[in-house]
N, C-alpha and C positions, 0 to 999 in steps of 0.2 A: 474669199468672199463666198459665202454661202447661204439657202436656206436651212432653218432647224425647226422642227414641231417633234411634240410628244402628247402622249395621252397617259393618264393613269387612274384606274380605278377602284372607288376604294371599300367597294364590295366583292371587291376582289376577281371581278367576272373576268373572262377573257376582250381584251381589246378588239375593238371591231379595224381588223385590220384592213380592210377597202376604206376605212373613213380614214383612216391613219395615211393611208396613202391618196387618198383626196383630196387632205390638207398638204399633206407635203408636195403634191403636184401643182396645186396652185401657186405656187412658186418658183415654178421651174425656168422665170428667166432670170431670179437670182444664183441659180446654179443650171447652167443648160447641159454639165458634162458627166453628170452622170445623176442615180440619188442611190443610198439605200440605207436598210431599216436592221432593229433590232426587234425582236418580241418576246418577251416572258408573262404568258399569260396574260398578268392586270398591269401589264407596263409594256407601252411603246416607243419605240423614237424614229422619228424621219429627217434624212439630211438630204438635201440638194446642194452639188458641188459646181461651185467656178474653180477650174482646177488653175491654181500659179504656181507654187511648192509642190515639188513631188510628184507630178504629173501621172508617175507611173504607180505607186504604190500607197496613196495617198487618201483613198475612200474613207468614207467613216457608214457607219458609228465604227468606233475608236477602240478596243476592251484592253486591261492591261493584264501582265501577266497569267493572273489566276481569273480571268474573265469574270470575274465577280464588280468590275465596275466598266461601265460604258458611256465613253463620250462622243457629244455630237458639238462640234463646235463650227461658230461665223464668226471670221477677221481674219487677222494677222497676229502673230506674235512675233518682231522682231528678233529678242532676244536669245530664240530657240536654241542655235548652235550652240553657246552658251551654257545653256541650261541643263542640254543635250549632254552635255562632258562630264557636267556635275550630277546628273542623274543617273548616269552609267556609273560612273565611281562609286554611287552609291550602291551598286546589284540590280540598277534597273534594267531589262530588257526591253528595245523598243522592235515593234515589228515593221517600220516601215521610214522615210525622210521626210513624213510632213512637220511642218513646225505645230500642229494644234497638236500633237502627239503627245507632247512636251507635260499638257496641261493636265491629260490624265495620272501620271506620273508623279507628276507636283502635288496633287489633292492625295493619291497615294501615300504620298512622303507627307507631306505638310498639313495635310484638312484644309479648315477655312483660312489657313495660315498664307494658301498656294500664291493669294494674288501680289502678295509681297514682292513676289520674283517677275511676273507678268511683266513684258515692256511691248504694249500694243493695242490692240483696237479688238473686242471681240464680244459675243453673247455667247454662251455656253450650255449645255445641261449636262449631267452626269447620272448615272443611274445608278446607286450603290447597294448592290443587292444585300449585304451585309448590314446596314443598316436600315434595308427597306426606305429608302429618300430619294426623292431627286435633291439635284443642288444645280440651281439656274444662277447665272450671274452674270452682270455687264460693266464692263469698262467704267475706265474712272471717268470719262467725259460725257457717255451713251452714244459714240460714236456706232453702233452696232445696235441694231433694240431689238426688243424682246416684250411679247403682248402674252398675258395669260388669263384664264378664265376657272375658276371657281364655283363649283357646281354641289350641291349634297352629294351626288354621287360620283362626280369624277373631279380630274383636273387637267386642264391641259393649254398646249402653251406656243405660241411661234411666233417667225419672224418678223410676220404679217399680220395686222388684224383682219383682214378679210375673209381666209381660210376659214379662220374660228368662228364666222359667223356662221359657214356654212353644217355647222356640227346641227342635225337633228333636235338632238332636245333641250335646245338651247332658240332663244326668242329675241331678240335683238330689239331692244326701245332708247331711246333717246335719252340719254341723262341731261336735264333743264341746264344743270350749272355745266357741265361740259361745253356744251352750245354758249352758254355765255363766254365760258371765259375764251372760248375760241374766237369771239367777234370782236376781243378785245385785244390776244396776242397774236392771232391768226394761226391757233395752235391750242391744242388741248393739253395743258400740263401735266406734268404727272403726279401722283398714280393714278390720276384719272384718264380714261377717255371718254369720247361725247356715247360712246354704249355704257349703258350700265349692267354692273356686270364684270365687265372687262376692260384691266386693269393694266397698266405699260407700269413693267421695273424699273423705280427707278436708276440713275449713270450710280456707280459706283456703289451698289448694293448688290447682296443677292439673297437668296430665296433656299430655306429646306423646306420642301411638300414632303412629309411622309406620306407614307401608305395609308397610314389610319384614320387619314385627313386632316389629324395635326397640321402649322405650317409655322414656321420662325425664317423675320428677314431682319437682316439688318445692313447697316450700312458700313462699308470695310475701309474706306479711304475719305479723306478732307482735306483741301487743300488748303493750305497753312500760309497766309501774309505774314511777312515778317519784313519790316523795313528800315530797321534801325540799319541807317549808312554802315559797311565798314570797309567800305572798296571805292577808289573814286571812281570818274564815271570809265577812264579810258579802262580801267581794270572787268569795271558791268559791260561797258561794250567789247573787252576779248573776248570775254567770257559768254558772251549773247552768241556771235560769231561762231566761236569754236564748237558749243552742245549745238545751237541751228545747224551746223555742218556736219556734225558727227547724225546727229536724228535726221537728216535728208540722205547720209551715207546708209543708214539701216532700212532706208525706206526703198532705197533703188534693189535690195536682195531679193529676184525676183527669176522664176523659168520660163516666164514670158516676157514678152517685149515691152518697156516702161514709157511715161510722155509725162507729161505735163501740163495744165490748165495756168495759160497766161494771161493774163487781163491787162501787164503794161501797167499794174500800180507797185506799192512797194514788196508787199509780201509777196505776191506770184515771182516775182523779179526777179529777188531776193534766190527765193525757189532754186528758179532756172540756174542762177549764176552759179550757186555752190553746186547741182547737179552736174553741169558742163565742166566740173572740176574732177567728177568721178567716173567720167565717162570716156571710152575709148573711141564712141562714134556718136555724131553729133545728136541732141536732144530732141527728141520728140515733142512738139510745143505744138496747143490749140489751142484759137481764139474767138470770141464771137465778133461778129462787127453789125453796129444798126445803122438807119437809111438816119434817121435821128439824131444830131448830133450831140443833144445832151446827155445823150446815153453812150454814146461811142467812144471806147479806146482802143479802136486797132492800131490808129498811128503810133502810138506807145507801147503796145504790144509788138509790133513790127521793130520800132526800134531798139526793144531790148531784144528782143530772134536774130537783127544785125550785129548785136554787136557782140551777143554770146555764138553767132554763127549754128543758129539751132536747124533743123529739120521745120518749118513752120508753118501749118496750114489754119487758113481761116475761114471760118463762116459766117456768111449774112445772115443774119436771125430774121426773121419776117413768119407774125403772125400763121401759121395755117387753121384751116376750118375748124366748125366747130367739132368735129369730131373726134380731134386731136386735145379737146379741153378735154371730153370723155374720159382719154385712153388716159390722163393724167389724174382721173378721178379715182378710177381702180384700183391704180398701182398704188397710191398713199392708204387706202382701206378704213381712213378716216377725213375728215374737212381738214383741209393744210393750205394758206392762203396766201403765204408769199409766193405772188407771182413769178419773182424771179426765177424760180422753178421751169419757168417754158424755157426761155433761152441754157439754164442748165442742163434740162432734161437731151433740146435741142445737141448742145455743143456736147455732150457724156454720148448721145446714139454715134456722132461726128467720130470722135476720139475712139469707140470702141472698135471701128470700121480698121483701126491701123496698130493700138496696142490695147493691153489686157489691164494695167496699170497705170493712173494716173495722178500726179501728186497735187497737192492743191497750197492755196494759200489760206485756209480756214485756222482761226483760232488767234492770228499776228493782229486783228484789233484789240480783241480781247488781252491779250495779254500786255499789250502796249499802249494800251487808251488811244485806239484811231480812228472812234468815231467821233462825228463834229457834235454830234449827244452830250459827251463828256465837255465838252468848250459851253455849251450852253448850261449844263448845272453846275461848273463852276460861275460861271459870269450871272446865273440868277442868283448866285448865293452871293456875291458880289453886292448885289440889286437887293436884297434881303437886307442888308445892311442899313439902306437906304429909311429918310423916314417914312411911315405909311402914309401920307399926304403925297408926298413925289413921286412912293411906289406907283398909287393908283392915277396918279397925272401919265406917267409911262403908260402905263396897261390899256388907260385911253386911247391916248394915242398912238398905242399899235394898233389901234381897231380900225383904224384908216388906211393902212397898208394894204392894194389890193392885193386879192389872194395867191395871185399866180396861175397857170395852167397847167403847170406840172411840178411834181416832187423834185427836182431840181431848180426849180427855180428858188431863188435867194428867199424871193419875197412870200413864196408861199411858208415856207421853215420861218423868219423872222414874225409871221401873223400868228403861228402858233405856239412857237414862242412866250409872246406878249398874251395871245389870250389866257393862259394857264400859269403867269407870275405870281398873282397875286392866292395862289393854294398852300400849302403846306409843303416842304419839298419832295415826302414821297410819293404824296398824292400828285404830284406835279408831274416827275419824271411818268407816272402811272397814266397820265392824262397823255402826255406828246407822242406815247409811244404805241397807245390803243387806235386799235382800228377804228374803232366806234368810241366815241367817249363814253363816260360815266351820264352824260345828261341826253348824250345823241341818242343811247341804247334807254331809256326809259322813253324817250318820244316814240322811239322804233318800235315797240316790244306791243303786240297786244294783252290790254289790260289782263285776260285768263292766264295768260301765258308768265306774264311781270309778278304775279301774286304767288308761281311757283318758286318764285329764287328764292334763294337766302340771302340777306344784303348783305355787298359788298363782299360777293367771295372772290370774283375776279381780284377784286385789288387787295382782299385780306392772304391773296397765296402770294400776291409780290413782299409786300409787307411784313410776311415770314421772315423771304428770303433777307431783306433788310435787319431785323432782328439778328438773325446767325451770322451778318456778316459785319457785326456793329464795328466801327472804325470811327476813331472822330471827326476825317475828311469824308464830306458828302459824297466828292466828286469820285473818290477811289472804291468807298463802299457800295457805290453803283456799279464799278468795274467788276464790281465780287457779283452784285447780284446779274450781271449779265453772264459771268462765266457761267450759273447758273439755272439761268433761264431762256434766255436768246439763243446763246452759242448750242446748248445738244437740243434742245425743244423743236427752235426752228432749222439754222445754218445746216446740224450734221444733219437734220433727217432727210431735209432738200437732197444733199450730198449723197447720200446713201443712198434714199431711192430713184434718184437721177442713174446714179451710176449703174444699182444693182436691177431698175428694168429695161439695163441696157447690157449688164453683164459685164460690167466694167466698174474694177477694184479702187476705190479714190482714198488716198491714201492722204495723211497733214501730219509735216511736220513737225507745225507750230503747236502741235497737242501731243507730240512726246510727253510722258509725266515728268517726267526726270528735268526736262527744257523748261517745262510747266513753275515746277517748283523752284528753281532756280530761278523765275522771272519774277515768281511770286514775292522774292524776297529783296527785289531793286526796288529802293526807293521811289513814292510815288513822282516822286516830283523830276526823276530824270524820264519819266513817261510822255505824262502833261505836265512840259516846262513852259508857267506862265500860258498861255492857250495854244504853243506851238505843240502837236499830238506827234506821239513815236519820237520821243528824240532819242532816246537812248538805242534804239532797234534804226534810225537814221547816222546815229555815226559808228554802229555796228558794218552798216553794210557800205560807210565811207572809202573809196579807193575799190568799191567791188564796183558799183553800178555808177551810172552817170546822173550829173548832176541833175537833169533837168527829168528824171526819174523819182530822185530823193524828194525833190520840193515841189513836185506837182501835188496840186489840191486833187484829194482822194473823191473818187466818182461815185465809185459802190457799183455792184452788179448789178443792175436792175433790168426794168424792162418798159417800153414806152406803152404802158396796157392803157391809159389814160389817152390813149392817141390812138389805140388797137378799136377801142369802144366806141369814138367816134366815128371809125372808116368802117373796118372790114366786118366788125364782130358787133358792130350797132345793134342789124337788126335781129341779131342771134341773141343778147342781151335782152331786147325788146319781152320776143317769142317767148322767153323763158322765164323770165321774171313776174313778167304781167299777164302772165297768161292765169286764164281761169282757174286750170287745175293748177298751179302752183304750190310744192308744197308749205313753202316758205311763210304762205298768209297766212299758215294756224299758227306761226309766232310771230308774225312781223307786218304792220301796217303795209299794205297795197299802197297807199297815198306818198309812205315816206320814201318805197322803193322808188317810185315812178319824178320823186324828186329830186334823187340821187342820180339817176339816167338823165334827165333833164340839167342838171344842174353840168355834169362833164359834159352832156352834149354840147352844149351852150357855150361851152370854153371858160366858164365861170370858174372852176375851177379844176383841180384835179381828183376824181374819186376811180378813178381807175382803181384804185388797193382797198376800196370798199365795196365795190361791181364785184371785181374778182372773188372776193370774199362770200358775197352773196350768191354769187353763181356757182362755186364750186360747192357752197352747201346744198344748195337746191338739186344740182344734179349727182351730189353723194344721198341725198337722201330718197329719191329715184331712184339709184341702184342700188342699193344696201338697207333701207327700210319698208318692210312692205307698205 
């Protein structure tokens, strides 16, 4: 885990190298253990290292042989050793044991061919003075990102978008549809960010910047559904079993000390079990615990640490000051508004304190349909069947359901639900899953500000995704558009910068590609059987974990922020939102904010994940726009 930034320009002047190491400095808690640079004239690069591989000879930038090409790489690559054998055989020379070593080597031998071989998590640049290019690229999932900027006269690019605002002649403005679509996913999709200007690569592309300011990208990987049965299920669950064990065995190859993130549902569990299979001294396990009960699974967590006999420490998450929202606003360098992010960021500072690696259970809903999302577009499509006389009889009367006061609560998911049955279905799934709806965000919007969008882009980049992923099951071709949007947009970024402004490697199994595509091709229906979610990843891990593990209703990580805003962080909420200079009121009604506070105050309902939203924009645009 590391930072990476470069500069290139293509007038060819020399690199300002104090800026070069300005941007790579602002990133030094993604790599605290060392950094350093390359320079040729009109091309720079800067790395900051978290050292795990290699400890001792392990720096980058990277050059191979004939120093005519230099790489600066962040991640892991598991399959290095591997690769290592086959690249030697072929005459290559390596000068050192890290595994990103691997990848200059590979582009040597292969070009854009290399990522074929790749088995792992990473953003990269290369500098190929021969061809005068960089060549940037990220993982099949964007477990690892990568931000770059696009200038008449230069280019340049890192791990961070922060760094890159701070470049001189460069002006940082707001892109309108960025901010939209972020109040809709809680997240700026790609290739956009909310700067305009500056653009995030997107998972599983990469990028040649020549010298000449030429640029070609493209996209090198797709993952392939294929679900015509040809194995029954006990043969899909050997087989789930044995890659999840093999991809948790490459995940623990590490010269620092490894743990784990246990939450006590199935995937972390799952995690732990098979790691306590490869381990000579008991597992490293961390968990959060809240005063809250409907947010808490320590008791689940604790009883799977008993009964794998792990090392297991836990922590009470509870709210701190506001100034700890702050340090939260930096490290993202853009508006990111799953809150879940506090108790991650919280339990990633926790876990760093005792190891350097930590594995996770990210990607095991995705790939097994375990959200209760997927139960509900299948059963509206059920309901779709229905005649439209009965429909709209339903949809009534779910308007009488009161709302609930928090995201957990039954009643509040069943009202939402019922209000957005009677849509379209993509429009539909587009509606339960927005921060702000489609009708919430034109009330909100002031009128100067609503006349800059273009309509309907937030919901015309889901509805891409839908498109590429066309399948004649609703319910599965949603799974595709989440592998695509939810899973690297929001989940890995959470994950990444939790870990990496804490200096701590977070590693997932469950996004092996290799595991990936092999899931990809079990049928949908041993996933969500009839509305029971993960069944075939449930009799996978049959006879490893205990029963009352398997068949517990899935919680989700979250965090009680709807209960944070009433007590501690009220009047910090208050101060900030409604206050005069606010920046937020040159796009967003004062009236509707002050009814959104009012409205959780009140216990009417829960908008805790709309507050959040609003406030981390207001105080990202405070620090990062003039």
């Amino acid at each position: 885990m590391c930072g990476i930034c470069g500069l290139l320009n293509f007038d060819k002047k020399p690199v300002d190298g104090q800026l070069l190491r300005n941007i790579c400095r602002g990133m030094r808690h993604r790599g605290p253990d060392g950094e350093g640079y390359y320079e040729n004239t009109f091309v720079g690069l800067g790395h900051r290292r978290l050292a795990i591989i290699d400890l001792k000879t392990g720096d980058q930038p990277i050059p191979n042989e004939t120093r005519e090409l230099w790489l600066i790489a962040n991640g892991a690559i598991y399959n290095y050793r591997e690769l290592r054998r086959d690249l030697t055989a072929r005459g290559h020379r390596f000068s050192g044991g890290s595994d990103s070593e691997v990848i200059v080597h590979l582009y040597e031998e292969y070009g854009e061919e290399c990522f074929r071989f790749l088995r792992g998590m990473f953003a990269f640049a290369i500098w190929d003075e021969r061809q005068q290019r960089l060549f940037l690229a990220r993982d099949r999932f964007g477990q690892k990102p990568l931000f770059y900027l696009r200038q008449d006269r230069f280019f340049a690019f890192a791990s961070e978008i922060g760094p890159l605002l701070k470049i001189p002649e460069f002006s940082a403005r707001i892109d309108p549809c960025g901010l939209d679509m972020y109040l809709s996913y809680q997240y700026v999709p790609p290739p956009r960010t909310i700067i305009a200007g500056v653009n995030k690569l997107p998972a599983a592309n990469f990028l040649f910047q020549y010298a000449s300011g030429e640029s070609k990208q493209q996209r090198y990987w797709q993952l392939e559904f294929e679900t015509q049965s040809r194995e029954g299920i006990n043969q899909y669950s050997e087989g789930v079993r044995a890659r999840l064990e093999e991809a948790v065995k490459l995940r623990m190859v590490s010269d620092v000390p490894v743990g784990a993130f246990l939450s006590g549902g199935l995937d972390s569990s799952f995690i732990v079990a098979l790691m306590s299979r490869h381990s000579t001294l008991p597992v490293n396990t961390f968990s959060a615990a809240f005063s809250q009960k409907s947010y808490d699974e320590s008791g689940f967590s604790r009883a799977v640490a008993g009964r794998f006999q792990t090392r297991h420490q836990e922590l009470k998450v509870e709210p701190e000051g506001p100034e700890a929202i702050r340090g939260l606003i930096s490290l993202f360098g853009e508006p990111f508004a799953d809150y879940s992010v506090v108790p991650t960021c919280y339990l990633s500072r926790f876990a760093a304190q005792h190891v350097k690696v930590a594995l996770n259970g990210d990607g095991g809903d995705e790939n097994f349909a375990g959200y209760s999302r997927y139960q509900a577009v299948r059963a509206a499509s059920v309901l779709d069947l229905l005649p439209a006389f009965i429909r709209k009889g339903i949809t009534l009367a779910g308007a009488f359901i009161p709302e609930g006061d928090n995201l957990n609560d039954a009643r509040w998911r069943i009202r939402r639900f019922f209000r957005y049955l009677p849509l379209e279905p993509r429009r539909r799934y587009f509606e339960w899953i927005s921060t702000f709806g489609t009708e919430e965000k034109a009330r909100l919007y002031e009128p100067e500000f609503g006349r800059t969008l273009p309509p309907e882009a937030a919901f015309s980049w889901m509805e891409g995704l839908y498109e590429r992923a066309l399948c004649p099951d609703l319910t599965e071709n949603t799974l595709r558009v989440d592998m695509e949007s939810y899973l690297p947009n929001d989940l890995l970024v959470k994950m990444d910068t939790a870990g990496m402004a804490n200096s701590l490697e977070a590693r997932s199994p469950f996004l092996d590609h290799e595991f990936v595509e092999y899931c990809a091709k079990i049928p949908f229906q041993l996933k969500l059987k009839f509305f029971a979610k993960k069944h075939i990843l449930k009799q996978a891990a049959t006879g490893i974990l205990p029963g009352d593990i398997l068949n517990r209703r899935k919680q989700g990580f979250g965090a009680p922020a709807a209960d944070w805003f009433r007590n501690k962080w009220q009047e910090f909420v208050v101060d900030v939102l409604l206050a005069d200079g606010c920046r937020l009121h040159d796009f967003i009604r004062q009236e509707e904010i002050r009814m959104i506070i009012e409205r959780n105050t009140e216990g009417v309902t829960d908008n805790g994940y709309k507050l959040w939203s609003l406030l981390v924009l207001e105080l990202w645009l405070r620090e990062f726009i003039p």
